[in-house]
Structures are given as C-alpha cells and as structure tokens.
C-alpha positions as CSV (number, residue, x, y, z in Angstrom):
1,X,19.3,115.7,99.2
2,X,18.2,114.0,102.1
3,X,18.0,111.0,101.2
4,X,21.7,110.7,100.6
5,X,22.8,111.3,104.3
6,X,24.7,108.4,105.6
7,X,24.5,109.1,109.5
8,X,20.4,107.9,109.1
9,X,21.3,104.8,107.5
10,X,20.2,105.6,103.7
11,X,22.5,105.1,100.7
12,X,24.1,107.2,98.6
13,X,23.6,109.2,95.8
14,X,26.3,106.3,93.6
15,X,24.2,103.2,95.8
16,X,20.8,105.0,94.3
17,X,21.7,105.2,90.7
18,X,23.0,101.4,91.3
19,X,19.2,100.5,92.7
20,X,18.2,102.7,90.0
21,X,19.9,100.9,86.9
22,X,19.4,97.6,88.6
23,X,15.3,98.5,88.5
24,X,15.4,99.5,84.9
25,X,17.4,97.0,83.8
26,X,15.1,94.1,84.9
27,X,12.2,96.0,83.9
28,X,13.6,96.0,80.3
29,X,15.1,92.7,80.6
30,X,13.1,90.4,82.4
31,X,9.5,92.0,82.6
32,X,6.6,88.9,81.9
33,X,3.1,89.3,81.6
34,X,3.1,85.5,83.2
35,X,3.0,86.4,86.6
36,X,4.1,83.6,88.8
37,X,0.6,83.5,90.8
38,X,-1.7,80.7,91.3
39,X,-5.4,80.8,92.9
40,X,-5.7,78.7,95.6
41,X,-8.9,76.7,95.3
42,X,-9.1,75.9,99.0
43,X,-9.4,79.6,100.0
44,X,-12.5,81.1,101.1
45,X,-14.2,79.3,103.7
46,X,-14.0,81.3,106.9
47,X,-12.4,78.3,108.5
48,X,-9.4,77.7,106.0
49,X,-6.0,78.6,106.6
50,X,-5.2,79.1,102.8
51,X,-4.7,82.5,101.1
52,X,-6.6,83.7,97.8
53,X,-3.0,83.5,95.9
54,X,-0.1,81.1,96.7
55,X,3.5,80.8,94.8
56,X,6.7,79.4,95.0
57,X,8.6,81.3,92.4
58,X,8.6,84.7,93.1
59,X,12.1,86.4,92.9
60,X,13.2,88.4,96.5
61,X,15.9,90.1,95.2
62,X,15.3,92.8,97.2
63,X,15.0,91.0,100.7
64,X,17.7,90.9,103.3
65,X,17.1,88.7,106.6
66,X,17.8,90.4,109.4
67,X,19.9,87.6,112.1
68,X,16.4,86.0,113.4
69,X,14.9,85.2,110.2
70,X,12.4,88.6,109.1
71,X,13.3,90.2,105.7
72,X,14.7,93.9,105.4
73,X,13.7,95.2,102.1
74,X,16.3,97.0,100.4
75,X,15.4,100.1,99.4
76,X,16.7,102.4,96.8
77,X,15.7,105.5,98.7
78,X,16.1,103.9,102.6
79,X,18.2,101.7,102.7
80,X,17.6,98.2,104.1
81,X,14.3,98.7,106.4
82,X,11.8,96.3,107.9
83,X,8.4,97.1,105.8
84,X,5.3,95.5,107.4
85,X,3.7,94.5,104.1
86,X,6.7,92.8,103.0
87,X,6.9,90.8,106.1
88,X,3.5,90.0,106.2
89,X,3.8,88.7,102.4
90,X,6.5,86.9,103.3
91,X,4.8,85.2,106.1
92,X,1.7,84.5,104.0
93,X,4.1,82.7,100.7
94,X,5.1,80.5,104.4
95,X,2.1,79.3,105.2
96,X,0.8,78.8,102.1
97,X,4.1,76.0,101.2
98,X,3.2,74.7,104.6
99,X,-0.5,74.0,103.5
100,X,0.8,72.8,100.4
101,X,3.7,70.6,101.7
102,X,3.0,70.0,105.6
103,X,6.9,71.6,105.6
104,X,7.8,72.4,109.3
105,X,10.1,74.5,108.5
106,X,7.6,76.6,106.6
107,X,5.0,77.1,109.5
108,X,7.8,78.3,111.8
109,X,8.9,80.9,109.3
110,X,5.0,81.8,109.1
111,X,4.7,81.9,112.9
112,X,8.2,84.0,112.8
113,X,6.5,86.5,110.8
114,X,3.4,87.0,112.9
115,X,5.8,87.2,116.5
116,X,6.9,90.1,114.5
117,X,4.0,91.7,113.4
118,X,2.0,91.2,116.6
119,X,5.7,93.0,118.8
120,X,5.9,95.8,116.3
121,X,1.9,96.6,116.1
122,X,0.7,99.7,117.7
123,X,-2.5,100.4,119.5
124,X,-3.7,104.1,119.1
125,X,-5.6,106.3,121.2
126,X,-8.5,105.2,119.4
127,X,-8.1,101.6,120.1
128,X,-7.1,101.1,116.5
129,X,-4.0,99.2,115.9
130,X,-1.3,99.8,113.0
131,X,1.9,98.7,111.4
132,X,4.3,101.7,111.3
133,X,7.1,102.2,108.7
134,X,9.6,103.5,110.9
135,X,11.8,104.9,108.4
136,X,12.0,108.3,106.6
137,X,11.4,108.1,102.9
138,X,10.2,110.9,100.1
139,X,6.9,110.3,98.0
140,X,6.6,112.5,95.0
141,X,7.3,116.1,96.9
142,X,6.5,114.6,100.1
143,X,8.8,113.9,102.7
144,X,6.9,110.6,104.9
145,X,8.8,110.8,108.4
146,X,8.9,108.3,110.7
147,X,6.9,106.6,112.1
148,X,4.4,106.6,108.8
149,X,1.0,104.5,107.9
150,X,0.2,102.8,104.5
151,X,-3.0,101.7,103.8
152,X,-1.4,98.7,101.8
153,X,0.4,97.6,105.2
154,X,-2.6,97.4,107.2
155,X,-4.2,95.1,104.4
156,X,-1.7,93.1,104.0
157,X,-0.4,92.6,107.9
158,X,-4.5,91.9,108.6
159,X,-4.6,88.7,107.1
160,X,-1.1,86.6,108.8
161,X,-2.3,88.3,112.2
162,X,-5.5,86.6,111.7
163,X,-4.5,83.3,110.5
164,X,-1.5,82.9,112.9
C-alpha cells in the first residue's frame, strides 16, 4: 500500500495498527460526552481578541513540536506532518490563556503560530490565499497528493491570521 513506504516519511504497516489500537482504545476507554469546552463570554464584538470557545484541558496526544515551537500532528496514515488547522487551533488555545492570564509566554506561542501560518500561506492565481497540506494522505478511495486544500483549514487558519 502506499501508505506504508518509508522513503516518503509515512509509517508502517506495524506503526499503523499501533495508531490504530491506540485510537480505539481511548475511544472505548476514555470517550466523555463532557467535552472540555467553555464559551467565552467576551467573544463577539468585532474589536475583541477572544475566540467563541476557549480551554485549558484538552489532551494533545497526538502533537509533536517541531525544534521552533509549531506542532506536527502525528498521523496514523502520514506520519508526523505540519497540518494548518492544527496549528492554527493551537495558536487560538494560546491566545485565549493569554487573554485569560496576561501569560507572556502564551502570546508568543500565539504570535509563533501566526509567523507560521502567514510563511506557509499561498496566494493563487486568483488572488485567493490558502493553507496547503503538503503531505500525501488517502481519503476513503481517494488518494489527496500534495500539496492539497481542506475547507476546515481555511476556517480555522482565518481566524489567528486575523487576530494576530
């Protein structure tokens, strides 16, 4: 399969079924239906800084920094890939603990994020600009090659691009 070739940097067929068992298992185990989200009140003006949902105890089990500070998501299927959305989550859980906590640290991780985001966006043709996933990965009978749009990227990597 192709998705098992080492030389593009994806796991496995034995790494898979690990990702694999490691999914179902804390889908039987430790599923909740009390998801670990809180509305933020202060949301909604145009002028505020503050996003519609804000947490601080969400499990990344799946992130991996890269050596300046952006989270890889590990993938069962890809490996260990830079996925806009996740970074631009990430960036947004940042800002919102610096709203909440005036925690410098925080608001450089957020700012981190958005340096990111605004090297790796590309402007089309059209004038449009997109978040690629840059990474080869199947959906369903469908092979998505590189570089590839999602629609949830783009909604997610709007809103730190905006606020940063």
């Amino acid at each position: 399969m192709f998705w098992s070739n080492r030389m593009n940097g994806t796991p496995d067929s034995l790494e898979s079924l690990r990702y694999a068992l490691r999914a179902l298992c804390n889908e039987l185990l430790y599923f909740r239906f009390d998801y670990p989200l809180e509305i933020d009140p202060n949301a909604g003006p145009k002028e505020s800084l503050h996003y519609y949902l804000y947490t601080d105890r969400l499990s990344w089990d799946i992130m991996s920094m890269d050596p300046t500070g952006v989270p890889r998501a590990r993938t069962r299927l890809a490996g260990v890939v830079y996925k806009p959305a996740y970074i631009a989550w990430w960036g947004l859980i940042q800002l919102g603990h610096f709203l909440r906590d005036h925690d410098e640290a925080s608001r450089k991780l957020f700012l981190k994020q958005v340096d990111w985001l605004e090297s790796h966006a590309v402007v089309r043709a059209d004038g449009s600009v997109v978040w690629s996933n840059n990474f080869d990965i199947p959906h369903g009978k469908t092979l998505l090659k590189s570089p590839w749009i999602s629609a949830y990227d783009q909604g997610l990597v709007i809103l730190p691009g905006k606020l940063g």
